[in-house]
C-alpha positions as CSV (number, residue, x, y, z in Angstrom):
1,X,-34.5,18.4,-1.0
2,X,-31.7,15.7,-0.5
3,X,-31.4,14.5,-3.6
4,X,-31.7,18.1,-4.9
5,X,-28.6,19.3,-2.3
6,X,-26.9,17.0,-3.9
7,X,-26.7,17.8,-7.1
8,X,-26.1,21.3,-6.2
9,X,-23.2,20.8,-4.0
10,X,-21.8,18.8,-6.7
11,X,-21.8,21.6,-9.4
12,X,-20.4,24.1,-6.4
13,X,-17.5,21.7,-6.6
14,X,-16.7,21.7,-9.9
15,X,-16.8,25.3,-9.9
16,X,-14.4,25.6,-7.1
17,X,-12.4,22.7,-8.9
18,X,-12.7,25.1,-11.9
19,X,-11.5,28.5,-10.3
20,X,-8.3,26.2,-9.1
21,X,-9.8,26.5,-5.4
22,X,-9.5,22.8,-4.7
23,X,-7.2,20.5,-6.5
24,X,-8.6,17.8,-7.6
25,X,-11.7,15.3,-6.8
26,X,-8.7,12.3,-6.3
27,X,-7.3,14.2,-3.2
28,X,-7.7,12.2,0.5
29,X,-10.9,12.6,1.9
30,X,-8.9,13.5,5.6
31,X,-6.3,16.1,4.0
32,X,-9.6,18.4,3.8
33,X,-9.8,17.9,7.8
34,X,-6.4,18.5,8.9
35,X,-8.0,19.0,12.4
36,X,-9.2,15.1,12.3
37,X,-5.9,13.7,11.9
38,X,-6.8,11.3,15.0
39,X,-9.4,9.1,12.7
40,X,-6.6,8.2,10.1
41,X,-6.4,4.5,9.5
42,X,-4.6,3.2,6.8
43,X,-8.6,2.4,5.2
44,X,-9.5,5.6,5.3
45,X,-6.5,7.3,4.1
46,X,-7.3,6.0,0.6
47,X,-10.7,7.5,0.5
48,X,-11.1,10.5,-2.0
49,X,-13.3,13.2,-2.3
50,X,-14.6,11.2,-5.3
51,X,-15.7,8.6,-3.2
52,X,-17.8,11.0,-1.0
53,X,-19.4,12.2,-4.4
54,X,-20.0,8.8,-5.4
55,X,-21.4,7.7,-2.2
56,X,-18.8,4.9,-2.1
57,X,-16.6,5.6,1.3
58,X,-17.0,2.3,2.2
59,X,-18.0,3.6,5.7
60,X,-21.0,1.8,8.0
61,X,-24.2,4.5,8.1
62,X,-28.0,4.2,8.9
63,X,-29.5,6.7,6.6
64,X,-32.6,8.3,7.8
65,X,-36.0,6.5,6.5
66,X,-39.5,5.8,8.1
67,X,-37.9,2.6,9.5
68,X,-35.6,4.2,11.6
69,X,-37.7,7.1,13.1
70,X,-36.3,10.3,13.7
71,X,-33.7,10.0,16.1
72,X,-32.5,6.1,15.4
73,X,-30.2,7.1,12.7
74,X,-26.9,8.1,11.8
75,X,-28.3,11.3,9.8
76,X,-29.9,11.8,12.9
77,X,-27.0,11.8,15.3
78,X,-24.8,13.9,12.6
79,X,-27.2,16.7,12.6
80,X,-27.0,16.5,16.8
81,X,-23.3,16.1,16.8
82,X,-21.1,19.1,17.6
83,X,-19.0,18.6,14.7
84,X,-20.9,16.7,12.3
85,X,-17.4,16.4,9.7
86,X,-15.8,14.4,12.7
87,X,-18.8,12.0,12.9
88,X,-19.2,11.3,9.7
89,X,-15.3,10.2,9.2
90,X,-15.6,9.0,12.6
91,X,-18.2,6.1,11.3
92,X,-16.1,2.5,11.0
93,X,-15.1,1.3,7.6
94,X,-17.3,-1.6,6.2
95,X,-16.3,-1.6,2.7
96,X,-12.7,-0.7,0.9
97,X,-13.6,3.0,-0.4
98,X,-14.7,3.0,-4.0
99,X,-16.5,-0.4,-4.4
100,X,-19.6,-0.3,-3.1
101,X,-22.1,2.6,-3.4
102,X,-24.5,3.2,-0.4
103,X,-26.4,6.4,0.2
104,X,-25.1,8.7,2.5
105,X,-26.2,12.3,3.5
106,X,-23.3,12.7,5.0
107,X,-20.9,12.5,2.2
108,X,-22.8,15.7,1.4
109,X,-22.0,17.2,4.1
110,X,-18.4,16.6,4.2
111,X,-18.3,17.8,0.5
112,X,-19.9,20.8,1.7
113,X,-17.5,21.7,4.1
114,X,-14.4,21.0,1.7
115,X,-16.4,23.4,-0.4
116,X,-16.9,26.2,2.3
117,X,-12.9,25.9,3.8
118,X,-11.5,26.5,0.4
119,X,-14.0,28.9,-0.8
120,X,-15.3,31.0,1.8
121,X,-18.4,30.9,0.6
122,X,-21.6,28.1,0.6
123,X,-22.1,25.9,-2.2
124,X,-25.4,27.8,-3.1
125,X,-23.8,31.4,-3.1
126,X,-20.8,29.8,-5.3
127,X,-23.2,28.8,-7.9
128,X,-25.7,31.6,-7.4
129,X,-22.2,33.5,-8.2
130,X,-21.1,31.5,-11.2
131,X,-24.7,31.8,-12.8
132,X,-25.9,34.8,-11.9
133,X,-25.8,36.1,-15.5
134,X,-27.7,33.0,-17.0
């Protein structure tokens, strides 16, 4: 289902891109999450939205395998958190944002979110919407 999300979420975007709902893909990951303003750092201000759909944030992350059992993980402890946006972006930088890729689940979720704020609506129902005469 993951991988699946993905690719979903990704088309809700461009819809939303599409119906001039969100700007651009090249906007700051944080102006999204005006809220998080407190987990700005001059690293993090230059990661995009692109990066998140790219799975290059550059941030550090355990993604959720057999190795890590089911609590020992960063996926894990996002889906636990109270605000799972804020623990995502809340994760230290390891990497300048664009240059290495490393899968993250929560990308998707922040994407997600960006989608919902500025749409009102999930990324499933915006493309259930789009496509619905298909």
């Amino acid at each position: 289902m993951k991988s699946v999300s993905k690719s979903v979420t990704s088309l809700a975007l461009g819809i939303a891109i599409d119906r001039g709902l969100i700007g651009s893909i090249d906007e700051p990951i944080l102006s999204f999450f005006p809220e998080l303003s407190d987990l700005r750092s001059p690293q993090k201000d230059r990661t995009r939205l692109s990066h998140a759909l790219t799975m290059s944030m550059g941030l550090k992350r355990v993604e959720a395998t057999p190795s890590t059992g089911n609590y020992n993980n960063d996926e894990a402890r996002m889906h636990m958190a109270s605000n799972p946006c804020r623990y995502v972006l809340g994760l230290p930088v390891t990497a300048p944002a664009g240059q290495v890729f490393f899968y993250n689940t929560g990308a998707l979720t922040l994407v997600s979110a960006v989608i919902a704020r500025h749409s009102d609506v999930r990324s499933t129902n915006l493309c259930a919407r789009r496509y619905s005469s298909l």
